[in-house]
C-alpha positions as CSV (number, residue, x, y, z in Angstrom):
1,X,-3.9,106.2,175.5
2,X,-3.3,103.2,176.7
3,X,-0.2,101.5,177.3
4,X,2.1,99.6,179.8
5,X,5.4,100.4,181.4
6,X,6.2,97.0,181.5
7,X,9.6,98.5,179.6
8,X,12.7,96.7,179.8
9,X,14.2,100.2,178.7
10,X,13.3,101.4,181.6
11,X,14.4,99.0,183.8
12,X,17.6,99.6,182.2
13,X,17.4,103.2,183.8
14,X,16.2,102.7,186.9
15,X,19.5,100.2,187.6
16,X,22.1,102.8,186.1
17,X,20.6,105.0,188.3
18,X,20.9,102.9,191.7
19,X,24.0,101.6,190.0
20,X,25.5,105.7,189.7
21,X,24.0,106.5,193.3
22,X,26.0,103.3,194.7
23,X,29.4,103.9,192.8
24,X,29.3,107.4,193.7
25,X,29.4,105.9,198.0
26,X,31.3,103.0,197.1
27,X,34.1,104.9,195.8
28,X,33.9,108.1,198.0
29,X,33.9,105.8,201.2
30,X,36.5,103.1,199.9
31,X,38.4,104.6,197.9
32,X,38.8,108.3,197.6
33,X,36.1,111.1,196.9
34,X,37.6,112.5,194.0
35,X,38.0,109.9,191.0
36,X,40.2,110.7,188.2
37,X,39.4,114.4,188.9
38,X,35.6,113.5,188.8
39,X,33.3,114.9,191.5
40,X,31.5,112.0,192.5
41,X,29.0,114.1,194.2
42,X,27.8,114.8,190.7
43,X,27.8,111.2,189.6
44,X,25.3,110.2,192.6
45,X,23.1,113.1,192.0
46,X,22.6,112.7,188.9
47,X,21.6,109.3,189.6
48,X,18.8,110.7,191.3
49,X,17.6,112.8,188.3
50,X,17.0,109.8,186.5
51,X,14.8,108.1,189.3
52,X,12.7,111.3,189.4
53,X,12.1,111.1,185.7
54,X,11.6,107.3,185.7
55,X,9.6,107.1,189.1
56,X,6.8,110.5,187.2
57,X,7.2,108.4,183.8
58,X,6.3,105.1,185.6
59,X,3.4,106.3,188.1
60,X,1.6,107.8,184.6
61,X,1.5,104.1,183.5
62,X,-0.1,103.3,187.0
63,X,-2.6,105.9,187.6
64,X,-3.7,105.0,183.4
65,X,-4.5,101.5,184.5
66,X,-5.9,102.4,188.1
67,X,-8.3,105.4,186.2
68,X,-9.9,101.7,183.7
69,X,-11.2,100.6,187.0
70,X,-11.8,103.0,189.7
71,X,-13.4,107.0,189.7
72,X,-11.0,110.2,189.9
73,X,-11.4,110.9,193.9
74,X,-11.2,107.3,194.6
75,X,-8.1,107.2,192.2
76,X,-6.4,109.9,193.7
77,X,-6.7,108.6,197.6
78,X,-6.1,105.1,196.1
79,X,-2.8,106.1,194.6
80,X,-1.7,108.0,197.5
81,X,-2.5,104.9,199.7
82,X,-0.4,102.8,197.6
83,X,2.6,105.1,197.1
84,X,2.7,105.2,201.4
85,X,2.6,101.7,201.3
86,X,5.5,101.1,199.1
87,X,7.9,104.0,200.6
88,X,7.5,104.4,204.2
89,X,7.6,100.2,205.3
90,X,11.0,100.3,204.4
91,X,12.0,103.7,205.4
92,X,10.8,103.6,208.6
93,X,13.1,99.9,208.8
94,X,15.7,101.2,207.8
95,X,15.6,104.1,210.5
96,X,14.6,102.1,212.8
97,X,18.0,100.1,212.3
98,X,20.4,102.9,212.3
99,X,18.7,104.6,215.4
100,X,18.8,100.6,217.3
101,X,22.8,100.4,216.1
102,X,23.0,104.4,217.8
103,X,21.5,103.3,220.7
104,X,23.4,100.2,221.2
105,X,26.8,101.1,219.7
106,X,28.1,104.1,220.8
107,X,30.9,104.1,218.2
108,X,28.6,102.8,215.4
109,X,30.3,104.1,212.3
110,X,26.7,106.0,210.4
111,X,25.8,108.2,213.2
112,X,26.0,109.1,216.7
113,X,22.3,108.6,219.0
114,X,23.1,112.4,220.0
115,X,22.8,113.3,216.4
116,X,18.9,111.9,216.6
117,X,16.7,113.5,218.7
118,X,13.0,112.6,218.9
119,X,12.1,115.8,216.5
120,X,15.0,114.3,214.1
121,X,13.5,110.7,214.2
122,X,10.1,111.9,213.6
123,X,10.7,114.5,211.2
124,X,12.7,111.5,208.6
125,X,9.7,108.8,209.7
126,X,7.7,110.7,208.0
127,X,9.8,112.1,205.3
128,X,8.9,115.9,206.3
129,X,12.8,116.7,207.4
130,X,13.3,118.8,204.2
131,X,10.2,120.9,204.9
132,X,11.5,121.6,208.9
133,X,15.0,122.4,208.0
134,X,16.0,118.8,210.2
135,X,19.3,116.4,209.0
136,X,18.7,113.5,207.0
137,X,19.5,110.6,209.4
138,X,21.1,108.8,206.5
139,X,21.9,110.5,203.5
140,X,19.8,108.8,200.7
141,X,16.9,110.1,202.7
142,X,17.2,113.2,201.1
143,X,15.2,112.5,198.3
144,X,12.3,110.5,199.6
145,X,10.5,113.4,200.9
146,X,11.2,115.3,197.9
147,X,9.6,112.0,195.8
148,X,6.6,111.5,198.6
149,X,5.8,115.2,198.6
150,X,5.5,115.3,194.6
151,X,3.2,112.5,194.9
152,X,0.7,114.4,195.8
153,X,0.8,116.5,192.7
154,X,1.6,114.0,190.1
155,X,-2.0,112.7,190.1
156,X,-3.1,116.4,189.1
157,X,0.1,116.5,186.6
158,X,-1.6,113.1,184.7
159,X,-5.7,114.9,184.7
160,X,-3.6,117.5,182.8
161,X,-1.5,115.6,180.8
162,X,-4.6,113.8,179.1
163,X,-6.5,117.0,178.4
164,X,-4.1,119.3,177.1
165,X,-1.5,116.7,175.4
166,X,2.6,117.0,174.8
167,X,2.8,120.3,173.2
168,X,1.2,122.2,176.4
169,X,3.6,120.2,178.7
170,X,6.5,121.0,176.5
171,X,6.4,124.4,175.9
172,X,4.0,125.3,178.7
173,X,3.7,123.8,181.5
174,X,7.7,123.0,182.1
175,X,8.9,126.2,181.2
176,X,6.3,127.8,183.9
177,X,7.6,125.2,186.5
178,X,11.0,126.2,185.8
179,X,10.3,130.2,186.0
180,X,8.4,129.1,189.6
181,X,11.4,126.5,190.7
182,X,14.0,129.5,190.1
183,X,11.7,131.9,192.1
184,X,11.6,129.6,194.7
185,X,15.3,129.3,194.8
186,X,15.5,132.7,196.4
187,X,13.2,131.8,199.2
188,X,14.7,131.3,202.6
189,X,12.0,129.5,203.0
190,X,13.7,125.6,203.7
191,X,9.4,124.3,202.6
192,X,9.5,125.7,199.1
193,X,12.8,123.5,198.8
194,X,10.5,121.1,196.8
195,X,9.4,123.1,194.2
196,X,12.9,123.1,192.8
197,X,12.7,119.6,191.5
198,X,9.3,119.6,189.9
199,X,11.1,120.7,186.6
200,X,12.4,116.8,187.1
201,X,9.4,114.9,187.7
202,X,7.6,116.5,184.8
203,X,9.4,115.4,182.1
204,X,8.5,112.0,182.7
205,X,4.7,112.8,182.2
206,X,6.0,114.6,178.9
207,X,7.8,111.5,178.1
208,X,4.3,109.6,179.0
209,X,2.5,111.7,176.6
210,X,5.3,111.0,174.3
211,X,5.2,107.3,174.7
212,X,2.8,106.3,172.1
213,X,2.8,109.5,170.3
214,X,6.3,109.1,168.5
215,X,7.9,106.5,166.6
216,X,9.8,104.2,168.2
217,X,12.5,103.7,165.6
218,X,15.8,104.5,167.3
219,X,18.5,101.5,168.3
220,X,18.3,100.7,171.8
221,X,22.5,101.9,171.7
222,X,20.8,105.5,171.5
223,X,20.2,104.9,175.3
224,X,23.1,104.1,177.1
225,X,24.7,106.6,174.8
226,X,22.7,109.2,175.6
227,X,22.9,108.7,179.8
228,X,26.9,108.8,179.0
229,X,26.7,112.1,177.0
230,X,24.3,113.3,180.1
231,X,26.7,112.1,182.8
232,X,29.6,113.8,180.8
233,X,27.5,117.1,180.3
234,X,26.0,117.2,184.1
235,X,29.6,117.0,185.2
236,X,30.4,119.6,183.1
237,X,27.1,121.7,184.0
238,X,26.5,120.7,187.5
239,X,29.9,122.4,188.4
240,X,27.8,125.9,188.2
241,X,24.3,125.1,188.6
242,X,23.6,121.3,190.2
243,X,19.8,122.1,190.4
244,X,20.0,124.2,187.1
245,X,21.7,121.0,185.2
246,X,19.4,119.0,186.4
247,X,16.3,120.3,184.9
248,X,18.1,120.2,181.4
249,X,19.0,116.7,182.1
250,X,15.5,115.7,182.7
251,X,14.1,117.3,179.8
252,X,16.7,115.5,177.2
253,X,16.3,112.0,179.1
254,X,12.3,112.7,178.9
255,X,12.7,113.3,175.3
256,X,14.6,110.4,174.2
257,X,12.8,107.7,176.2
258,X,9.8,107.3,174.1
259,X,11.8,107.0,170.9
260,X,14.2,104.3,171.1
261,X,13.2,100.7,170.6
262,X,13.0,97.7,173.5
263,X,16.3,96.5,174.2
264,X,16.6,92.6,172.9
265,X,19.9,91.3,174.3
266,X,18.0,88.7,177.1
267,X,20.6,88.9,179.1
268,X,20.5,92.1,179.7
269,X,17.1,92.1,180.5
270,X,17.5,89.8,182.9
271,X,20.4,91.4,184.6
272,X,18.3,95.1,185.0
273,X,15.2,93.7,185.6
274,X,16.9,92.1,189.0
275,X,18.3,95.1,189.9
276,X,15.4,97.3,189.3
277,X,13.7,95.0,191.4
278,X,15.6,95.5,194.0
279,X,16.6,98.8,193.3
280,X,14.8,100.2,196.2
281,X,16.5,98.7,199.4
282,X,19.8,98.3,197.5
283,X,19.1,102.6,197.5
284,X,18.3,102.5,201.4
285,X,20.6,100.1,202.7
286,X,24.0,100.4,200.6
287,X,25.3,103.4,202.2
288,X,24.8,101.4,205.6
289,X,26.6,98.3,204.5
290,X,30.0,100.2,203.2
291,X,30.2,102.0,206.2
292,X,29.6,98.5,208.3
293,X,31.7,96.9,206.3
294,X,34.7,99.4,206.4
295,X,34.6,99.6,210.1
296,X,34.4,95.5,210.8
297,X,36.9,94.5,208.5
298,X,39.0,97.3,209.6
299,X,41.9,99.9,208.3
300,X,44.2,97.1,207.3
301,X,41.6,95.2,205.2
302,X,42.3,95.6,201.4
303,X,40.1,98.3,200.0
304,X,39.4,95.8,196.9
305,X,38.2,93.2,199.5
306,X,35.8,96.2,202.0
307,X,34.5,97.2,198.1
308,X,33.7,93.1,197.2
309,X,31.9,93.0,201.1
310,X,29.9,96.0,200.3
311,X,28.7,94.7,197.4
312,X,27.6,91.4,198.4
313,X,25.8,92.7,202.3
314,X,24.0,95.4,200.1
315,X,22.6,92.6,197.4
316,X,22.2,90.4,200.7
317,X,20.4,92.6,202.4
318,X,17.9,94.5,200.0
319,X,17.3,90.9,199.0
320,X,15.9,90.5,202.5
321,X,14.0,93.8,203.0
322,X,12.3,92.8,199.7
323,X,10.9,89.5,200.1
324,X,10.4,90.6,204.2
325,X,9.1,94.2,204.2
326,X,8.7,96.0,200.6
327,X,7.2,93.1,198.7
328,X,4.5,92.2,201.5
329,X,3.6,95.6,202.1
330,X,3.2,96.4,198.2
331,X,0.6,93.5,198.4
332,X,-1.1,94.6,201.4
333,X,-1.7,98.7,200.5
334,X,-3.2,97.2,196.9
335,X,-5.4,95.2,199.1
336,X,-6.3,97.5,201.3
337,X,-6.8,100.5,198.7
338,X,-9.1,97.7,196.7
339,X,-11.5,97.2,199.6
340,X,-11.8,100.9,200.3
341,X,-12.1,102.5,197.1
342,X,-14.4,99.9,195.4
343,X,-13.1,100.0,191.9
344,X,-15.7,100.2,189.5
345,X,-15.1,96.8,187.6
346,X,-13.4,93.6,188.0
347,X,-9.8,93.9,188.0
348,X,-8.6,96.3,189.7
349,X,-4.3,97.3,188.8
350,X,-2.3,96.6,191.5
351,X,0.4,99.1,191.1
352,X,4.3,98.8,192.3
């Protein structure tokens, strides 16, 4: 197989998912937490179920192009090297923010320094809180360890993928990882926690297999379509099984992805593909800037005018952590895993 994720489809998801996970905190925190009768917690989460399947669906592409150049031990430590470098720079920035804003305002609006102890502050440096049973500092941080931790399976997930093809996966492999995530549901157990989502991440390696396997021949419509009629359904689903939904979500979105055709409007390539790009510290930072926002501009402020504010410090200021910390970094652990690992030709893939 050989292919690229290069997808402007796909940038399309990854931005309706930031764009879900930051409506459902801009209007819970400005606004009201209910809207229309909608639970907004579902809205946000489900924004998160598309990540997982685009992040597994995405990292297939990169460890493809890493295997043309470097050998399966070296491809698995290099990949793990990479995936460190591109998470924790800008984790660990943006804790080391909110604890500096605890420790220095006592009043600070995100959370109080006696809420972050030193076994706290460790535990979400290095994304092991869900494992210990500690609080998230902030809460997007829930899902990073969750994402980290499946890295270190995904690698395995792609060997297999390549040797046993679609069908296997399909009917095999995510069906058994559903039967395990349900018996892991009834562990008290806070470390098996993880096991519960790995019915999300694997239909994006389906979805991989999928990618050249299929016919690409539906209209590029069928995709926002079909994340509507999943947002309507998860809302509907999610009111009696959130974890539950979210494995049939997967599935569906990991289904469709391979067979519709390359969106062609430029525009709206342009548009996603800036807001994929950026995706990452608009995820990190946004929750941070609505609070800061609503608390310096103050009760009386219009909520119209804290929402406009929000907006523009969270483009501001992913804009910055990209081009300072996450961009720099993504360079460097390529580097870094290049010299190390000695690929075995010319041209090594630097993924992102």
């Amino acid at each position: 197989m050989s292919t690229t994720y290069e997808s402007h489809n796909l940038n399309f998801l990854r931005s309706i998912a930031v764009c879900l996970v930051f409506f459902r905190h801009l209007y819970g925190r400005v606004f009201e937490e209910s809207a229309g009768g909608i639970n907004l917690q579902l809205v946000g989460v489900l924004g998160v179920w598309f990540f997982f399947v685009h992040t597994s669906l995405v990292l297939m592409f990169s460890l493809e192009k890493q295997s043309e150049s470097m050998r399966s031990l070296a491809l698995y430590s290099a990949f793990i090297l990479r995936r460190a470098f591109r998470i924790f720079p800008l984790s660990v920035a943006t804790l080391i923010l909110v604890y500096t804003l605890a420790a220095l305002w006592e009043r600070n609006p995100i959370v109080s320094i006696e809420d972050l102890p030193s076994s706290v502050v460790l535990a979400n440096i290095f994304l092991v809180q869900n494992l210990f049973g500690f609080r998230d500092v902030i809460g997007p941080l829930w899902t990073l360890p969750i994402e980290v931790q499946m890295y270190l399976f995904l690698p395995l997930f792609w060997y297999l993928a390549r040797r046993v093809g679609w069908k296997w996966f399909a009917f095999g492999v995510w069906p058994v990882a559903v039967m395990i995530a349900l018996a892991a549901g009834h562990s008290r157990s806070s470390a098996w926690g993880v096991v519960q989502y790995a019915p999300c991440f694997i239909p994006g390696v389906l979805s991989y297999l999928l990618w050249t396997g299929v016919k690409r021949s539906w209209a590029f419509l069928t995709l926002p379509i079909t994340l509507a009629s999943l947002l309507c359904g998860y809302l509907l689903i999610g009111q009696m099984s959130q974890t539950g939904g979210a494995w049939i979500v997967c599935l569906a979105l990991g289904l469709v992805l391979p067979r519709v055709r390359e969106m062609k409007a430029e525009i709206l390539r342009n548009t996603v593909a800036i807001i994929a790009k950026y995706s990452f510290g608009i995820y990190l930072v946004h929750e941070i800037c609505i609070l800061l926002t609503k608390e310096i501009l103050g009760a009386a402020a219009h909520r119209s005018l804290i929402a406009l504010v929000s907006v523009l410090s969270t483009a501001f200021f992913s804009f910055v952590a990209y081009h300072s910390i996450e961009a720099p970094l993504i360079r460097l652990g390529s580097q870094v895993s290049t010299r190390l690992f000695r690929p075995k030709r010319a041209g090594a893939f630097e993924a992102v």
